[in-house]
N, C-alpha and C positions, 0 to 999 in steps of 0.2 A: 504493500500500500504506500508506504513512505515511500518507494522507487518512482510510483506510478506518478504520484505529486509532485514527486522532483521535477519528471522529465516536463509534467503538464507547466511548472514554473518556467521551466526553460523553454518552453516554445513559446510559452505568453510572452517572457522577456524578449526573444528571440521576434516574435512579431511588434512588438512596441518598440524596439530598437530598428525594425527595416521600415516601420511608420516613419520614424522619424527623420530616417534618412532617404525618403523618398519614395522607396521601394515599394510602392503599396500591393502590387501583384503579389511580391512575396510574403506581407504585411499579412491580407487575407490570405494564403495558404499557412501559415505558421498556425492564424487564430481556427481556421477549418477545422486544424487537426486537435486543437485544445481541446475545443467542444465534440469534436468525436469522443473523445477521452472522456469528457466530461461535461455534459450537455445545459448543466446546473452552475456553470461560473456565471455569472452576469456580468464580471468587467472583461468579460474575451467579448461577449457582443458587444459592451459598450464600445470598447475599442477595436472593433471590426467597422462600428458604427460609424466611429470619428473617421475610418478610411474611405469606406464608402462617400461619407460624405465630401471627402479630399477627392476623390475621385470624380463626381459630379453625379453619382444617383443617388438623390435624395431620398427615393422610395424606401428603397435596400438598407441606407442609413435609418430611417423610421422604423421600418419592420425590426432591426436587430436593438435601436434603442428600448422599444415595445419588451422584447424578450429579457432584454437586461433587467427592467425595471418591474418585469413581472416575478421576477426571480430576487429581487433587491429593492424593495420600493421605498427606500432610502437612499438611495444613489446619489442625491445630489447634483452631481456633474451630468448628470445623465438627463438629467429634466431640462438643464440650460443647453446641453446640446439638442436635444428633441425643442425644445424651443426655438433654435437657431433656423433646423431646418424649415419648421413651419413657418417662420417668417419669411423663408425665402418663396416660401410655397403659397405666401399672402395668405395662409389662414393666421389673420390675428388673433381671433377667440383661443385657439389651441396653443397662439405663444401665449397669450396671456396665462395660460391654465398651467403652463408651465414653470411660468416665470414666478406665477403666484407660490406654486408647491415648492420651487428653490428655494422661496423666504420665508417658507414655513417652515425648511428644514435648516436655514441659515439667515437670520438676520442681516449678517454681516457679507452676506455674498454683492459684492460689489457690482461686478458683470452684470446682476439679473437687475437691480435697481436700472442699470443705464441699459438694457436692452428692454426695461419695462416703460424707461423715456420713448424711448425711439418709437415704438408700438404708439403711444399718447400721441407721440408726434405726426403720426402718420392719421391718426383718430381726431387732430385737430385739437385735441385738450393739450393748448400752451402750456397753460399752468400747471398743469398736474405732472408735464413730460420736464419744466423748469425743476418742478418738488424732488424728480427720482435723478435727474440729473446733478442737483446740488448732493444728494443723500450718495449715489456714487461717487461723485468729485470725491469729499471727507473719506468715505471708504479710503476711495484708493492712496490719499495723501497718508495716512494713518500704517499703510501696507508700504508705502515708500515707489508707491507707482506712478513716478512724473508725467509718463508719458499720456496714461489714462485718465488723469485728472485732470490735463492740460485738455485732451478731445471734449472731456463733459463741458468744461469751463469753453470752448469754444461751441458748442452746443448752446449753452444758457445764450451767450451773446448774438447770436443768430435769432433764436426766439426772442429776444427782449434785443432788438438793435440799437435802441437809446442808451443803455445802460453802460459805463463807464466800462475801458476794458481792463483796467487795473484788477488783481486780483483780489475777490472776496480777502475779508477778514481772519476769515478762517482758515486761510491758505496757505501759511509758512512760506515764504519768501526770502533767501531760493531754499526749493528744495532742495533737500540731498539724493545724489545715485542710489537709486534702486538697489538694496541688495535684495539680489535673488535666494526664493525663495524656494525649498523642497518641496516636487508636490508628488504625489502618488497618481494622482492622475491625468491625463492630459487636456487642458481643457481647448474647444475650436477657438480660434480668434474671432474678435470680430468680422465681419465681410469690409474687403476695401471697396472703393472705386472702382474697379475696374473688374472685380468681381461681381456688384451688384447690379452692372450693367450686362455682364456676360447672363445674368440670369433670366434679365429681362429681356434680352435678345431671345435666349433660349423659351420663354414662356409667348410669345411672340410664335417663336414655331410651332408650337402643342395649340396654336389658334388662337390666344388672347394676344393680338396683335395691339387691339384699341386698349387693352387694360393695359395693357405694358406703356402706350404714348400718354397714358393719363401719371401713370407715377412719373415718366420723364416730364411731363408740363409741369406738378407739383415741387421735383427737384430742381428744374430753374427757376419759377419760382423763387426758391430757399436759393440759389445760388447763380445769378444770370451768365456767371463768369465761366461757365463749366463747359471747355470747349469735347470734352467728352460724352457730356450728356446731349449736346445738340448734334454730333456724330449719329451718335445711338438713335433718338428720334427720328434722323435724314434715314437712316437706314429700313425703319419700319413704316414711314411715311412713302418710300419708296415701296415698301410689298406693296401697300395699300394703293398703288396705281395715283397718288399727290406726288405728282414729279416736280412740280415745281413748289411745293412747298419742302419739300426733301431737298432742293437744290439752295432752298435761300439756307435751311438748316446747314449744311454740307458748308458754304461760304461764312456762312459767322462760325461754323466751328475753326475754318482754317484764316479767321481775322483774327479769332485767338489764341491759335496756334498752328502757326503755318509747317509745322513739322510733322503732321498725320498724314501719316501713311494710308486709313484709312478712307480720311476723309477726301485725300486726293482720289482712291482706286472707287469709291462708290459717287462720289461726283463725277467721276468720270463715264460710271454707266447709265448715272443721269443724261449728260448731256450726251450721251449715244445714242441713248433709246429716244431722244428730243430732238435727233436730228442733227446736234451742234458736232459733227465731227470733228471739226479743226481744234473746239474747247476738250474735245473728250480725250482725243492725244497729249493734248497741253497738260493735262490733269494727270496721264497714266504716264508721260513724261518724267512729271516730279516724282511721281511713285516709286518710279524707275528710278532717280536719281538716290532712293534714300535706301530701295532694295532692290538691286539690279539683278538681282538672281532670281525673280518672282516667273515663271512662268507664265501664271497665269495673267500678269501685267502686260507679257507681252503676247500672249493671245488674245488679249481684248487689244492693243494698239494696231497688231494686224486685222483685226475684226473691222476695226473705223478705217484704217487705210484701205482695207479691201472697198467699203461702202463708198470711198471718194474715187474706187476705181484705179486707186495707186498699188497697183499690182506689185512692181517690184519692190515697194517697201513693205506691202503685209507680207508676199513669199518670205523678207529677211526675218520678218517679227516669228511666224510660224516657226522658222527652221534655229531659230536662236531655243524658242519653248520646248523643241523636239529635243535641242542639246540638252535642257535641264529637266526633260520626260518626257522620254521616248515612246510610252506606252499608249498616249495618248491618241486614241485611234480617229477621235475627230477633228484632231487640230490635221493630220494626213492628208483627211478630205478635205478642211478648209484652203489648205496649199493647193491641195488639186486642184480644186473650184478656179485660184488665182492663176493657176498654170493652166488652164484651157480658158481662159478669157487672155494668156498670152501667147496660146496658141501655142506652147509647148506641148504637145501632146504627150510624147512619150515619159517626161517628167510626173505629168500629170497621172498618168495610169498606172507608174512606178507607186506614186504615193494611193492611189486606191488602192493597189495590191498588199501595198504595206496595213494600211487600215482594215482590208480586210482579212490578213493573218492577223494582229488583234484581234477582233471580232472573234472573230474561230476558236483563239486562242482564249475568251472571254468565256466561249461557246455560250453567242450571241448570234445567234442564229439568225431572225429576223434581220438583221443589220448587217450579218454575213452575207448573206443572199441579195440583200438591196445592194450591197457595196459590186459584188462579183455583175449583175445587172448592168450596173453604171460603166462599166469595166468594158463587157461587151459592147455599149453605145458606144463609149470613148472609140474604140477600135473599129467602129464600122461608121460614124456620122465626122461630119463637120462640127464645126465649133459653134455654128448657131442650131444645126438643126439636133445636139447634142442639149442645151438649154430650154430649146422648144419640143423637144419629147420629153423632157422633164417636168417640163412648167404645165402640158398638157394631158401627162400622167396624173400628175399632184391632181389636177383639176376634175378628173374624168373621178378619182378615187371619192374626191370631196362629194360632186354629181352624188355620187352610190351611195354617200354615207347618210345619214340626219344632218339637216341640218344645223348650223353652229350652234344656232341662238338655241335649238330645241338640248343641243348635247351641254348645251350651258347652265338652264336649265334643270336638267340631268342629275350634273355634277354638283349644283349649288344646292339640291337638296341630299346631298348623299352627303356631305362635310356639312349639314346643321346648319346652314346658315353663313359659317366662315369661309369666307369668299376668299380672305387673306390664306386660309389654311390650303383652299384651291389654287391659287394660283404657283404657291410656291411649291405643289407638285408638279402642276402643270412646266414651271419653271425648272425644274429637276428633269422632265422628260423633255423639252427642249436639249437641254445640258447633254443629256444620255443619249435620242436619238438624231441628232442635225438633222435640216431636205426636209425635213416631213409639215405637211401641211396641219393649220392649227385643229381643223377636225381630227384629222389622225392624233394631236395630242390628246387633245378632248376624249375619246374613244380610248385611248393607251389609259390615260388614268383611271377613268370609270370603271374599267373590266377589273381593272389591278385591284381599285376597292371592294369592287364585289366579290374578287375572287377569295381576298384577305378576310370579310366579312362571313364568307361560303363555310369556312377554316373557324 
């Protein structure tokens, strides 16, 4: 029995040590094998949970915090992490319910006072998010945590702007370095910046598109300066088919800092999709300038040169994105496209050939068979009457199929209502199969969800 406990100690340690240093794949196999052993520890799921949730699935993290606490319902740390994730997950009620049971089992828990502000804050009670915000400041000054006192105290100042910024009374002036302190267990940090935007993007995909640009409106609000948060909103402003309100977003993000990366590469798919070719190179340009290794930068700068017809500088953009992935089976076609509107033929059908071993190689069949198709046009047509069997294919297929607006329709009751949730499949099958007409998308999605619903 003492052997078996040793070894169960040692793999716990053994996975809290590979948490720590990153390793989270090996982090959860260490904690697997504990609770095989021993299916009754509640801090292996707590700290399976803290992984998962390092990881990005909040569910997984939920379900193992659940387990821990059913097994320990004194855990403490385990209710501020189970609370962490549900805020992320915007059920407030459930942080709250959390937050409240930490300070039932700790007065003194710091953290839960100021993530029970933040909640107020989001709830609209100033005052009451100023009361738990003051009550963790003292916490953490008391524990010697300058760092987290300083957040709360810049917190209070944000809700009360009038308010002098010198330091409460209560504040010791200067603190002293933090010494660190021993803890047994690990607790999550707070969420930064650029975390709680990645979530909000991420909630954005699961189809709350509009909820996610409501918390971004409320965050400038609290902060107009935030050229990350106006990124973020360009970005989901742009699912939602407002191109030019995602383009003015995109411009004040980059007045306030001209160094995104970001804000240059989706401003630049604004004003591609708008038509402004000459602005959209300009844009994937600087992109280029900050990460010149980006493939896909340079398959959208070929995409806009191809559009103006500048054939020999989308061929260069293609074959630069092929040096940096080569797998890519449709960047192949798109050079080919540029190579038979330059009447290279044989270059042209070199690069089908290539796309469709990809394909094969995918065993993408549908996309195999269209590619090898296009292959035998190339080799038996001209260069227009190669575009006009194409364009007259696409058209006769459309003829046969339902009509758009009836397959739109279709699709917009099959995703509930989220039309943002549609399109950014629809925008994945574009992505996936190039050439095909927007029926044929319509119809690729619709089958895919019914088949997945069939399942």
């Amino acid at each position: 029995m003492n052997i078996a406990r040793s070894m169960e100690s040692e793999l716990y340690q053994k996975g809290v040590e590979k948490a720590r240093q990153g390793d989270y794949e090996g982090a959860i196999a260490a904690f697997d094998r504990v609770l095989q052993a021993n299916p009754h520890m509640a801090d292996a799921y707590y700290q399976r949970g803290l992984v998962y949730f390092d990881l990005g699935k909040p569910y997984q993290a939920v379900e193992d915090y659940n387990r821990a606490l059913e097994r320990n319902p004194e855990l403490t740390a385990c209710y501020y992490a189970r609370a962490l994730v549900r805020l992320s997950l915007k059920n407030l009620p459930g942080t709250l319910a959390d937050v409240e049971k930490c300070l039932q089992l700790d007065l003194n828990y710091a953290a839960a006072y100021q993530l029970r502000a933040i909640v107020k804050r989001k709830q609209g009670d100033s005052q009451g998010a100023i009361a738990d915000f003051k009550k963790a400041a003292q916490l953490y000054v008391k524990q010697k945590d300058k760092e987290n006192a300083r957040r709360c105290l810049e917190s209070i100042e944000k809700l009360q702007p009038s308010t002098t910024t010198a330091a409460p009374s209560w504040i010791p002036s200067p603190i002293s370095t933090p010494t660190p302190k021993a803890q047994t267990t690990r607790i999550p940090p707070m969420q930064s910046a650029s975390d709680y935007y990645t979530q909000l993007l991420e909630r954005a995909e699961r189809g709350d598109c509009q909820g996610a640009i409501q918390d971004l409106d409320w965050a400038l609000q609290a902060d107009s300066q935030d050229a990350q948060a106006y990124c973020c909103r360009g970005i989901l402003r742009y699912k939602l088919g407002k191109h030019y309100d995602a383009l003015s977003d995109f411009n004040q993000a980059l007045r306030l800092n001209n160094g995104d990366i970001s804000a240059y590469r989706n401003r630049g798919k604004v004003r591609l999709h708008l038509g402004d070719h000459r602005g959209a190179i300009s844009d994937f340009n600087a992109a280029l300038q900050i990460e010149p290794n980006d493939a896909m930068l340079y398959i959208a700068r070929g995409n806009a040169y191809r559009e103006m017809t500048d054939y020999e500088s989308a061929i260069a953009d293609y074959s630069k994105a092929l040096q940096l992935d080569s797998e890519r089976a449709d960047v192949y076609i798109y050079r080919g496209m540029a190579y038979v509107r330059q009447e290279q033929m044989q270059q042209a059908i070199d690069d089908y050939q290539a796309a469709a071993d990809r394909y094969f190689q995918q065993e993408n069949w549908q996309h195999y068979q269209a590619t090898l198709e296009r292959i035998q046009q190339l080799q038996s047509f001209t260069v227009s009457s190669f575009f006009d069997t194409w364009d007259s294919s696409q058209q006769a297929s459309s003829e046969a199929a339902e009509s758009t607006s009836s397959l739109q329709q279709r699709l917009f009751k099959l995703v509930g209502g989220h039309w943002e949730l549609a399109e950014r499949l629809l925008n994945q099958a574009r992505h996936d199969y190039p050439g095909e007409s927007e029926a044929w998308y319509l119809q690729k999605v619709i089958q895919d969800i019914e088949r997945d619903r069939d399942f």
